[in-house]
C-alpha positions in Angstrom: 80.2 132.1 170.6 83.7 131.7 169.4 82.5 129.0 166.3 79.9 132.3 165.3 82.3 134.8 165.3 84.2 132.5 163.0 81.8 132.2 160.6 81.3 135.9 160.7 84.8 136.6 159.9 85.1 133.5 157.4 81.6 135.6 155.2 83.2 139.1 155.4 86.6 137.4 153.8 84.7 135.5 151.0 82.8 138.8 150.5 85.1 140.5 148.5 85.3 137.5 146.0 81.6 137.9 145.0 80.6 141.9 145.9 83.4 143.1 144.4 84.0 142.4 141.1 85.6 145.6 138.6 83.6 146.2 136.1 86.0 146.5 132.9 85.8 148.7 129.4 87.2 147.7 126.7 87.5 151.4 124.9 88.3 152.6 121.2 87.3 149.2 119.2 85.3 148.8 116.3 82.1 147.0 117.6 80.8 144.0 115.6 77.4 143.3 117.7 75.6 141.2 114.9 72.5 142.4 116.3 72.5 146.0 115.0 74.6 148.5 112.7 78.7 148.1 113.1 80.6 150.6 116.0 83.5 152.4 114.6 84.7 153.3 117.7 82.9 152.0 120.7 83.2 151.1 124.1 82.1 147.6 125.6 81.7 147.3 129.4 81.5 144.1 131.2 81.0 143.1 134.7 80.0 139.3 136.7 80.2 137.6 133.6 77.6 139.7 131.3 77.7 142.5 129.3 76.2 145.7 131.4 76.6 148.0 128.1 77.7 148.5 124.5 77.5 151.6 122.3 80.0 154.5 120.8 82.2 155.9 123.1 80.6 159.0 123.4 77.3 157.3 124.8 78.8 154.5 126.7 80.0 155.5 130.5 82.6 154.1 132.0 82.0 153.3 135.4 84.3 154.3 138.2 86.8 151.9 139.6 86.3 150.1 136.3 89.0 148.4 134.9 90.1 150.3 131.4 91.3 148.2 128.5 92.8 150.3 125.2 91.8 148.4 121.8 91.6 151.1 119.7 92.6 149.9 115.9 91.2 146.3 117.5 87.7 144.5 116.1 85.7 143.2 118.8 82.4 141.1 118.1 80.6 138.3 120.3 82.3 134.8 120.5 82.4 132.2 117.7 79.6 129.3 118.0 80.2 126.0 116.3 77.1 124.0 116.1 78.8 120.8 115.6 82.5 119.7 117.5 84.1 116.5 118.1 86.6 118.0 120.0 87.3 116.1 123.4 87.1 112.5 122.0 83.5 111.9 122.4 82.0 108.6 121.3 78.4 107.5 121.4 76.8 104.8 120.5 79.1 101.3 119.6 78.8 98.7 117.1 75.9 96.5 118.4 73.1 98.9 116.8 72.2 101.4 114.6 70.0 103.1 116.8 71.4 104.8 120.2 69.7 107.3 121.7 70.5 106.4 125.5 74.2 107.7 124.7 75.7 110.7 126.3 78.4 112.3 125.2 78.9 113.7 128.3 80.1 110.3 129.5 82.9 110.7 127.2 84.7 114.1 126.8 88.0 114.3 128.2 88.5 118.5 129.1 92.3 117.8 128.8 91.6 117.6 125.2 93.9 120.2 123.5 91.2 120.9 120.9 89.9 122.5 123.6 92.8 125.0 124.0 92.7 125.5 120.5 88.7 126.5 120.2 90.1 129.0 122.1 92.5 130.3 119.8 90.3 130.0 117.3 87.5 132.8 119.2 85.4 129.6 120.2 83.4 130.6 123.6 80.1 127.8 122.9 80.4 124.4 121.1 77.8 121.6 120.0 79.9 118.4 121.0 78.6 115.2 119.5 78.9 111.7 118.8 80.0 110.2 115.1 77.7 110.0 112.6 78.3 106.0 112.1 74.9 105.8 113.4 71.0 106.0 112.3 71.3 108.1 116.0 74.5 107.7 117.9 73.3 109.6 121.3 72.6 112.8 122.9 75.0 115.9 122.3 76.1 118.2 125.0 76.1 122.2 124.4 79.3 123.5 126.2 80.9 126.8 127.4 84.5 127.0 126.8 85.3 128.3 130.2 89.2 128.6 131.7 90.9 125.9 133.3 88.4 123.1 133.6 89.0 120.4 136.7 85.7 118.0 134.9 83.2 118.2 132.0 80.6 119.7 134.6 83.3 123.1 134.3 82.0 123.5 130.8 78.6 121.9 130.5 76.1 124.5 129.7 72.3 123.8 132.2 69.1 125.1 132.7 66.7 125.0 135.4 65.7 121.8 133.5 69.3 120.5 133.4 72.0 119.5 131.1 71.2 121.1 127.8 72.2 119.1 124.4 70.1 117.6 121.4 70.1 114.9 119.8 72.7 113.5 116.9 70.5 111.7 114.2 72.4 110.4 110.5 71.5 109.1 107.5 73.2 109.0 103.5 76.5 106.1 103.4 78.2 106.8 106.9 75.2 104.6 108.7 75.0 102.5 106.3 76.9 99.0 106.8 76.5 95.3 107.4 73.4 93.7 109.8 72.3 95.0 112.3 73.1 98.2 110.5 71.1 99.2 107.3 72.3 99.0 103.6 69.7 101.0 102.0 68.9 104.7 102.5 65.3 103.2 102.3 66.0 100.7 105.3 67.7 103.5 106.9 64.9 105.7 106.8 62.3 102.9 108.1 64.4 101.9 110.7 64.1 105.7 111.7 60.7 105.8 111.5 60.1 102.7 113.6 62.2 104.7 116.1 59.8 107.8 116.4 56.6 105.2 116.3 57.9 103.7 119.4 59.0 107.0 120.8 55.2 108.1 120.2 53.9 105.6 121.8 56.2 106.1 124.7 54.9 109.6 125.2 51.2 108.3 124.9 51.9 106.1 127.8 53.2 108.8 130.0 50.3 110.9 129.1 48.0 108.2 130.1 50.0 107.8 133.4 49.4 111.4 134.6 45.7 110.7 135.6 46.6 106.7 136.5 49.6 106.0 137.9 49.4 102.7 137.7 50.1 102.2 133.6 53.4 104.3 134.3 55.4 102.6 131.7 59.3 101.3 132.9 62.0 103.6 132.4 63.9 103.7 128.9 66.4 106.1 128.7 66.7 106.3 125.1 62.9 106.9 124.3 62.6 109.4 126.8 65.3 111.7 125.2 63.5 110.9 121.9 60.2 112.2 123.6 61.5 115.5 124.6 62.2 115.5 121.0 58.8 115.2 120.3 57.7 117.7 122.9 60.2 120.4 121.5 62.5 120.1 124.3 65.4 118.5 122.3 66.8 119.3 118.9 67.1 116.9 116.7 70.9 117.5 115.2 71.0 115.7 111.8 74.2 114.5 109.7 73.0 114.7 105.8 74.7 115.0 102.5 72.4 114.4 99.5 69.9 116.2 98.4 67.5 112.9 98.6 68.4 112.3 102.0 67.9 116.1 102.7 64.7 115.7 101.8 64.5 112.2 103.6 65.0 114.4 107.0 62.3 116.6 106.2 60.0 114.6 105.9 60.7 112.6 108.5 60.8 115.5 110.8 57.0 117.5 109.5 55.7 113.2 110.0 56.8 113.1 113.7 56.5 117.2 114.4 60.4 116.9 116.0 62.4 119.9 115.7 65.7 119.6 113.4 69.0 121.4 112.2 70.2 119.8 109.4 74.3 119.4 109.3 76.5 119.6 106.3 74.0 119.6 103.9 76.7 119.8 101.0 74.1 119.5 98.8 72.2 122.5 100.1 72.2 124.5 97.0 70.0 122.3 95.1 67.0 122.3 97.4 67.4 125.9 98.9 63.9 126.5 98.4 62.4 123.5 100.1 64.6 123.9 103.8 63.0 127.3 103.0 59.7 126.2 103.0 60.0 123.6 105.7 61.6 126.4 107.5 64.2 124.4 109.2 67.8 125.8 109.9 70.8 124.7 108.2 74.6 124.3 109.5 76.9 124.1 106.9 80.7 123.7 106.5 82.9 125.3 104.3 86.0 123.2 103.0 88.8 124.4 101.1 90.2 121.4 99.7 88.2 118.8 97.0 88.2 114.9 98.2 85.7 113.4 100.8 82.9 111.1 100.0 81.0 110.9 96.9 78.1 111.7 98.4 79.5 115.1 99.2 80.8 116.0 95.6 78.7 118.7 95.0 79.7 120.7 98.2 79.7 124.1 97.2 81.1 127.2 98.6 77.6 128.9 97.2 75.6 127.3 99.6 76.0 129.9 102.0 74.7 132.1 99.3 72.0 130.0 98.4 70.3 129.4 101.5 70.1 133.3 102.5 68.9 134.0 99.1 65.9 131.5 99.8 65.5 132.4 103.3 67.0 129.9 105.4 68.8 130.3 109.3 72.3 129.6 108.0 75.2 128.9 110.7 78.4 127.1 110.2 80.3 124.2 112.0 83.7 123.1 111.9 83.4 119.3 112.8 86.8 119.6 114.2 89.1 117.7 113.4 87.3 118.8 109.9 88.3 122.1 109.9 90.6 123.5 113.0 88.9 125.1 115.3 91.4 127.7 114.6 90.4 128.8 111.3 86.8 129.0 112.0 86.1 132.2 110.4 87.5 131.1 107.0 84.2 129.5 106.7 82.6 132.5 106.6 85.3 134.7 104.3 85.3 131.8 101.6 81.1 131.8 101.7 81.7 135.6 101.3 83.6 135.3 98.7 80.9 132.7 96.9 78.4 135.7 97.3 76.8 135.2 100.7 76.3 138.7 102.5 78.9 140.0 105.0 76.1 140.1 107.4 74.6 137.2 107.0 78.6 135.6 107.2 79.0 136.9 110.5 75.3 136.2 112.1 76.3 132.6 110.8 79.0 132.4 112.8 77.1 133.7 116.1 73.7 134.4 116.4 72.1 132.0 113.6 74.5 129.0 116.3 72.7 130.4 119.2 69.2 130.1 117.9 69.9 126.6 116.8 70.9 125.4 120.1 68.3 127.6 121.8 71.1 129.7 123.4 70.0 133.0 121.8 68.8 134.5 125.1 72.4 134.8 126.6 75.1 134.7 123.8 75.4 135.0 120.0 75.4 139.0 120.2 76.9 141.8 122.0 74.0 143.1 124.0 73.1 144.2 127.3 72.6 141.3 129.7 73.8 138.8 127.5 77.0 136.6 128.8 80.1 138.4 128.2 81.8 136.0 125.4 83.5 138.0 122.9 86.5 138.4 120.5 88.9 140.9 120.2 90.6 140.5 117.2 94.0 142.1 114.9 91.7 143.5 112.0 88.9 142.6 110.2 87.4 139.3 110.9 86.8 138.7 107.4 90.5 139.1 106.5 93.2 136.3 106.2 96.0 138.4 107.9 93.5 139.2 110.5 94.5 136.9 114.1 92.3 136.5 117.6 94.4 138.6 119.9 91.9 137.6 123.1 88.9 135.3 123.9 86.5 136.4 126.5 84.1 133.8 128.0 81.8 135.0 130.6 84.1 138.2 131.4 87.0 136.0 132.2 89.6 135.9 129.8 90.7 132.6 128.5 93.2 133.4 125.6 95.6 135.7 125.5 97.8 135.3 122.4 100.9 137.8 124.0 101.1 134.8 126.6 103.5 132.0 124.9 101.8 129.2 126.9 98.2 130.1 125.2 100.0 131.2 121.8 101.9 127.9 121.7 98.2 126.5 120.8 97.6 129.5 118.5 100.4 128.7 115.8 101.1 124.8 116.8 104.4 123.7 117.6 106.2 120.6 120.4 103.4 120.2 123.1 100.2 121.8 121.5 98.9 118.9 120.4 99.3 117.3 123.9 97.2 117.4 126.9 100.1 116.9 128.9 104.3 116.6 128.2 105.6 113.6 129.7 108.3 115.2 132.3 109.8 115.1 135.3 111.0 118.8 135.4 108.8 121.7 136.6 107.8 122.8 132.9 104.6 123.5 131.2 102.2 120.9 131.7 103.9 119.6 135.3 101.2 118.4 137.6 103.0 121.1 140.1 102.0 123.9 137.7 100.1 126.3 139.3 98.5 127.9 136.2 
């Protein structure tokens, strides 16, 4: 009797935790909701990690007890999404082949990674983390939310009822191209890349057969089955390419197999706008300010932006961190502004057009009712050079503050933001005693 009473008293403690959580309004803003017309002064209200309602303040209710924030003179619009990350050290495949598909990056991202401190900064809430692009296919990507505080990668990894959710990093142009058993051709690249997907067909042929006769189950391969869900639409095939040739390379590859693609980079976008069109497949594109690189990426652009909404194409952006710092995100979209792509297009890049490539559409990307509450409130303008992310909201819970001198210490750089921990034996930022 005593142990139930117990357990009575332990649920009506825990209760609170769960039953209770204050709503909160964030009053006065301008609204940037990407999906629909700009806010000049609206009201966003959040509670249990999603968005319960957005709208001008004279539609939008606040509802008792909630918790009020002031932004008025503040921007607020839904968290950045960067479609292709390297923060966290991950590493895929290794030097024995060109072709590893059985590689998780989830096996390899260390959380304590500052990057990851500096996403937030930046008004990062979801990132694409994946391998290199050393590789014909270097492994499986991971899609993450950039939650607070993580103890282990599982804090961060965004699932499904189907599990861990990621795609699938593919490459082709000079990067993958080396000494045996690597190719030294784009042409050997690309048949080695076909011989993949011919095997991976026949893989999913097998299984099929299986279903009615157990008996022919095939053996387990764990890279072939992460190229069949590819096949089957499950996976997105995430694809490194320069060139214009080895844009087209991809295409083709991906209408002969029927695999879902984004293509990545793409510096050489501009010249073949109307063909992604056509083979409707999505770009991700980055935007760097400074000349130099590989040659294969001289005739990056900062029109391509321009280009590809003028022809049609789902246009996002990436910042391949350590590329571009996660920190100046948004300059990708004011410099592809500038080169004459849309404001609104810009701005859906940087959110929306993300979501929909990683299939996360459904529950971030836009400021909208049910949706996960990851947002941005911001100085000014997101557009504007002076303008600076004051907070970063992911899932309701804020995760940057930039008035707090431990989070703005990764805002602005300076001794200790570029670690994941100081070496000391004081009780200073960073101490294993820290209870932050």
């Amino acid at each position: 009797m005593r142990a139930k009473t117990l357990a009575a008293l332990l649920v009506l403690m825990t209760a609170p935790c769960f039953g209770q959580d204050r709503a909160q309004a964030f009053v006065g803003a301008r609204i940037i909701p990407v999906e629909g017309d700009e806010i000049p002064s609206g009201t966003l209200v959040v509670q249990a990690g999603k968005i319960v309602a957005v709208g001008s303040s004279n539609a939008v209710r606040v509802p008792d007890g909630a918790a009020r924030h002031d932004v008025s003179g503040k921007v607020i619009m839904p968290g950045l999404i960067c479609t292709h990350s390297h923060i966290g050290g991950p590493s895929g495949g290794d030097r024995s082949g060109p072709l590893q598909p059985d590689c998780r990056v989830l096996d390899s991202i260390n959380v304590r990674d500052p990057g990851f401190r500096k996403a937030h900064a930046g008004g990062l809430t979801t990132l694409n983390v994946m391998p290199g692009s050393g590789h014909l296919c270097s492994g499986q990507t991971v899609y993450l939310k950039l939650r607070k505080d993580p103890v282990t990668i599982d804090d961060l990894v965004l699932t499904t009822s189907k599990g861990v959710t990621g795609g699938l990093k593919m490459a082709n142009g000079t990067n993958s191209q080396s000494g045996p058993p690597f190719p030294g051709t784009r042409g050997k690249s690309a048949a080695l890349a076909r011989g993949l997907w011919v095997k991976a067909q026949a893989h999913r042929e097998a299984l099929q057969t299986a279903v009615n006769d157990p008996t022919k189950k095939p053996s387990r391969d764990l890279g072939l089955e992460a190229l069949v869900e590819c096949l089957e639409g499950k996976r997105v095939v995430h694809h490194h390419t320069h060139r214009h040739d080895d844009v087209m390379t991809v295409m083709r590859l991906s209408k002969e197999f029927g695999f879902r693609v984004v293509l990545h980079h793409v510096s050489d976008a501009w010249h073949v706008a109307n063909e992604i069109a056509a083979a409707k497949v999505p770009c991700s594109i980055i935007v760097i300010d400074s000349p130099g690189g590989k040659i294969e990426a001289k005739d990056i652009d900062w029109g391509n932006g321009a280009a590809l909404e003028k022809a049609g194409v789902l246009t996002g952006f990436h910042t391949d961190d350590g590329i571009t710092d996660s920190r100046f995100f948004l300059r990708s979209a004011a410099l592809s502004v500038r080169a004459g792509m849309s404001r609104e297009a810009a701005l859906y890049g940087m959110t929306m057009a993300g979501a929909r490539m990683l299939d996360l559409d459904d529950r971030t990307g836009s400021l909208k009712a049910g949706k996960d509450a990851d947002f941005v409130v911001y100085s000014g303008d997101p557009l504007s050079v002076y303008t600076k992310a004051l907070q970063t909201w992911v899932e309701g819970v804020k995760v940057f503050d930039r008035s707090d001198p431990k989070d703005r210490l990764y805002a602005v750089g300076g001794r200790g933001a570029s670690e994941g921990q100081a070496f000391t034996l004081c009780h200073c930022f960073g101490h294993a005693g820290d209870d932050r």
